[in-house]
N, C-alpha and C positions, 0 to 999 in steps of 0.2 A: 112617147114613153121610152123607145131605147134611146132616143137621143139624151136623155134625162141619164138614163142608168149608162151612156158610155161619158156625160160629163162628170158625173160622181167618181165613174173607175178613173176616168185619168186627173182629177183632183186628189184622191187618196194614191195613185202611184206618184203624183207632186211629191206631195207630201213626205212621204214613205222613202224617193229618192233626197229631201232635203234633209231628213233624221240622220240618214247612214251620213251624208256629208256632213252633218255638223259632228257625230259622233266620230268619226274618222279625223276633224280638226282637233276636235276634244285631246282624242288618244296621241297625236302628232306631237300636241303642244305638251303634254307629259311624258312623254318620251323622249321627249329632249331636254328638259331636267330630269328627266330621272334614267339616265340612260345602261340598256341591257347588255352586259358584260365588259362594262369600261368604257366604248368609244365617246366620243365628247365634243357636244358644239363650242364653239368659242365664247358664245355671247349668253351662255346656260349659266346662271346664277350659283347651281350647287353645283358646278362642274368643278371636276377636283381631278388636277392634272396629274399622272404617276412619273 
């Protein structure tokens, strides 16, 4: 039985650490078109040089 109930807890910590990683890739890859107070990748599509 706990062996049961500690492979479920570190299944849903899997899980839970693979969410925050894809949402953190999510927000990376729009932050780089859409970028916060000017700065600018080179290879960013709406990137608009001053």
């Amino acid at each position: 039985m706990v062996k049961k109930i500690a492979l479920w807890a570190g299944l849903v910590a899997c899980l839970a650490f693979s969410i925050a990683v894809l949402i953190g890739l999510v927000q990376g890859f729009y932050e780089m078109d859409h970028p916060p107070g000017g700065w600018c990748q080179d290879n960013s599509a709406t990137c608009v040089h001053p």
